[in-house]
N, C-alpha and C positions, 0 to 999 in steps of 0.2 A: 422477904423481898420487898422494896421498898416500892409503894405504889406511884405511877406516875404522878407527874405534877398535873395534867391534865385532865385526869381521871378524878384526883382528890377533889379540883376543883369543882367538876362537876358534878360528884356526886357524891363529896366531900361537906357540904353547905347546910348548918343547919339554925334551928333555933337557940335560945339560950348566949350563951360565954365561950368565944372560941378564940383559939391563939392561928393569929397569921403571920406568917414569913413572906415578906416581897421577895424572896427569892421565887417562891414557889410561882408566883405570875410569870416571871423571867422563864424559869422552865418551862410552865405550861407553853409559851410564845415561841422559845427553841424548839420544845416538841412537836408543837403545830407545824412550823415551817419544816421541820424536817421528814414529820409524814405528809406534807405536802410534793415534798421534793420525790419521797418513795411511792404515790401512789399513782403521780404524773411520771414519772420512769416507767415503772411496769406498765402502765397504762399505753403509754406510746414507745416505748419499745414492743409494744407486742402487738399493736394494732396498725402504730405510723414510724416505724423506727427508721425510715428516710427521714424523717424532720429532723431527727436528732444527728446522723449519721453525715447529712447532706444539710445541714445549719452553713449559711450565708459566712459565718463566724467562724465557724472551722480553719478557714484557708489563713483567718486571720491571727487567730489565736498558733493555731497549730495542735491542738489538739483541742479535747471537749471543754463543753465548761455544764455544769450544776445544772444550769437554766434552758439548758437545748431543749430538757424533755418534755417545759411547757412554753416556749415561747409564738407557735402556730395550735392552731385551733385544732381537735378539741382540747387539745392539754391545756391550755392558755384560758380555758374556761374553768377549768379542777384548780388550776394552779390561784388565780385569783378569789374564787370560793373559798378556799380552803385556808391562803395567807390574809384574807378579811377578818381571822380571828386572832389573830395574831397581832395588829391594831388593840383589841380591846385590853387584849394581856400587857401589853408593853408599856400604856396608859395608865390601869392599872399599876402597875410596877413601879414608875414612874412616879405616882400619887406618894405611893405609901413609902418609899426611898427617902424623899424629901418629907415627908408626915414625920419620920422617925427622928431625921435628921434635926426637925425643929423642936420636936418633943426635948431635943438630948441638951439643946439649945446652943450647938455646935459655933453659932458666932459669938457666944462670950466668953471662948477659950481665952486664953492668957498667950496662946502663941500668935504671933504678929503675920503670921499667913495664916492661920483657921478660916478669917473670912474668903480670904480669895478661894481658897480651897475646896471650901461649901460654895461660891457661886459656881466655880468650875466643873465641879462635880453636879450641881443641880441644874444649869445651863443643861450639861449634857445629856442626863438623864429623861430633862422633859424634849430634850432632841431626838436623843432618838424613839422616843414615841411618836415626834411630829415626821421622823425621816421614813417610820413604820407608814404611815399614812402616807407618804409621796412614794413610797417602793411600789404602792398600788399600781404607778403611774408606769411603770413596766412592761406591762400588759398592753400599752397603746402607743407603745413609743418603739420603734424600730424594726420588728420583727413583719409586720405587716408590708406587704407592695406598697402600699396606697396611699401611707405614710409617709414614702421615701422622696418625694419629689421636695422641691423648694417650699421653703417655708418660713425662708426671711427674704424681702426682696431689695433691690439696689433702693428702689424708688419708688414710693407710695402709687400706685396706678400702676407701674409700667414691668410688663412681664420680661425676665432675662433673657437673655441673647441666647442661643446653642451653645457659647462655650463659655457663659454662665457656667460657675465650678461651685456651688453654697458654701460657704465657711464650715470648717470643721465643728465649729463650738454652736453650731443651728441644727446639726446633721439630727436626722431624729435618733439614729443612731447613738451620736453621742449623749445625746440626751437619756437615752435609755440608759447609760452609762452610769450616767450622773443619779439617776435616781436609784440605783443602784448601790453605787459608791457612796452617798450621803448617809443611806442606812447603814453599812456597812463601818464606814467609819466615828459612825455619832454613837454605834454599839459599844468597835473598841475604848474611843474616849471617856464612854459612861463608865465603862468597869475601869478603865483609869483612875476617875475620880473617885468610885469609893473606893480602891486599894485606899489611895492618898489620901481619905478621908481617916481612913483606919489607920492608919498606921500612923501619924501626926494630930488624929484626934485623943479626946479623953481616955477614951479604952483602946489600947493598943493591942490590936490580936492579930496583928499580922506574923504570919509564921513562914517558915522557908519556902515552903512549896506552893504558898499566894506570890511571891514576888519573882521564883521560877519562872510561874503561869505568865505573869504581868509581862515577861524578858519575851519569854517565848510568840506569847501573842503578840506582842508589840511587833517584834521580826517577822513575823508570817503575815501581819496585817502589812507591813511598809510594805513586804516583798509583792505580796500579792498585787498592791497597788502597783507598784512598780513595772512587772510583767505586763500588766492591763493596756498600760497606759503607752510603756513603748512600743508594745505590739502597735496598738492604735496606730501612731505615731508614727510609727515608721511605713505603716501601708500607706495610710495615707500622703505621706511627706514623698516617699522612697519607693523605688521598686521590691516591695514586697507584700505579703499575700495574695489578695484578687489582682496585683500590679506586677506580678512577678512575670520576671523575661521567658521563664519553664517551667511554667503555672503545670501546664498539663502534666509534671513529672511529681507534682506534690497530689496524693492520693492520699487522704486522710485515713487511719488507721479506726477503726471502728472496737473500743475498747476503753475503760473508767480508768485505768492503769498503766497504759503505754500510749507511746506517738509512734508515728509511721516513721522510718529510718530517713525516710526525704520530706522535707515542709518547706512550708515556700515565707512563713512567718519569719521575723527578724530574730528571736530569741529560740533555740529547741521546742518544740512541742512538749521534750518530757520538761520541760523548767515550766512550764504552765501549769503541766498535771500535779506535780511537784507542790506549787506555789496554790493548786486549788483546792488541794488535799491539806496541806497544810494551812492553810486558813480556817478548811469548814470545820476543821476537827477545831482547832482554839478557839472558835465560834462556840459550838456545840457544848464542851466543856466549864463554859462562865458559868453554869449553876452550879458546880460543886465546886467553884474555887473561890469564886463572890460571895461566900456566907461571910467577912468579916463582919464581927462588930456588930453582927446583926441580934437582936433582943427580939421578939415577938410581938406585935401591937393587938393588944386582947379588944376583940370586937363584941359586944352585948348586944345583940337581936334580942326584940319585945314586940308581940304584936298583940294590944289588949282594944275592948271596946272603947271608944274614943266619945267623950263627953263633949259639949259646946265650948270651945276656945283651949282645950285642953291641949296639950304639948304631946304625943309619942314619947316613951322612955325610950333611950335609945345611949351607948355610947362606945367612945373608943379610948382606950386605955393603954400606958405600955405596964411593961412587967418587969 
């Protein structure tokens, strides 16, 4: 049985000459985020399982969504503890992605798009480490009361009238959204670019079932976005969700599987569940389909007594 990526990492690490795969950061940063998502479930399913049941977002979505179980306190305190390590892994990931990619020296291929290719791909890569680092911003954006009032004004000094309505694109709400959606999509387009790295770089190791994955995720990432944003869109815009004319007839269903037969959302409740199941699993999946083209970078740890001006032996190798 193949030990986690997680586990290796930590307790994986030693002295001497050792072979690393940037995958295995990627995993480790999947794995974190998703015992993250499990310990904040049980946690408040069992202690607050109204926060999740009775989530603000419910009416709007139409059914659940991943993040209910830590978006009120105390989930929303395990939940940001525990995705702060997840940051370091993706960063990680990100280093050595682009480390190998220069090793290989990817922009003096002979094809007339290799360069765009490698920006595209290294762009995205140190993206979504930087989008790892604004998801933090989740945790302060939406789910709180306190949060919820204006926070952009007409005019420098002067407070809004009562029917002052704040733009959709200030709401903290939508912001929470956003920060959200930026990791989410700066993931899929990472693994984007290394398929396309691979498979129009020097070693072509792309095989059927990497370019499957690439089909399939691609569809459940649009779709996903897609659901999100109309939903949004139409509460807001339209009478529906918390705008709904037989709001009190929409009773959310309390379940990771199904929607209640009546929602007051613009799209079914079950095309949400649908659409959030099928994202997290092609999320979850990118370490065993992203090994293209992947070679090992051999890491040389040395820790000897150190003389006056003398240098540390130290180095990084590929294989």
């Amino acid at each position: 049985m193949k030990t986690p990526n997680l586990l290796s990492l930590l307790f994986g690490q030693s002295t001497g000459t050792q072979r690393v795969l940037a995958r295995t950061y990627l995993g480790a940063a999947l794995e974190t985020h998703f015992l993250s998502l499990v310990v904040t479930w049980i946690f408040t399913l069992i202690w607050y399982p109204y926060e999740a049941w009775k989530h603000p977002k419910v009416i709007t979505l139409g059914a659940f969504n991943f993040c209910f179980s830590w978006d009120f306190p105390p989930g929303n305190y395990i939940g940001l503890f525990m995705s702060s390590f997840m940051v370091y892994f993706l960063w990680r990931y990100a280093i050595l992605v682009n480390m190998r990619a220069k090793l290989h020296h990817e922009p003096s291929l002979s094809c007339c798009c290799c360069k765009t290719i490698h920006g595209f791909a290294a762009f995205w890569t140190y993206f979504q480490a930087m989008s790892a680092s604004f998801y933090l911003l989740i945790w302060l954006l939406g789910p709180i009361s306190a949060y919820d009032g204006p926070i952009h004004m007409p005019k420098l000094g002067v407070l809004p009238g009562p029917d002052y309505k704040v733009p959709m694109i200030f709401e903290s709400w939508t912001l929470h959204t956003v920060a959200f959606l930026s990791f989410a999509i700066a993931s899929w387009l990472s693994y984007v670019g290394v398929y396309l790295e691979s498979k129009y770089g020097a070693i072509n190791s792309v095989k059927p079932k990497h370019t499957y994955y690439i089909i399939a995720y691609s569809i459940s990432m649009i779709g996903f976005v897609f659901v999100y944003l109309i939903q949004d869109y139409m509460e807001y815009y339209h009478h529906y969700g918390k705008n709904h004319p037989e709001i009190e007839k929409c009773v959310p269903r309390e379940s990771l599987l199904f929607a209640a037969n009546v929602t007051c959302s613009f799209l079914p409740g079950q095309v949400t569940i649908v659409a959030n199941w099928c994202w997290f699993i092609s999320l979850m999946l990118a370490p065993q389909f992203m090994d293209l083209r992947e070679p090992a970078i051999t890491e040389s740890y040395l820790v000897s007594p150190l003389e006056e001006e003398e240098e540390p032996l130290a180095g990084i190798q590929m294989n």
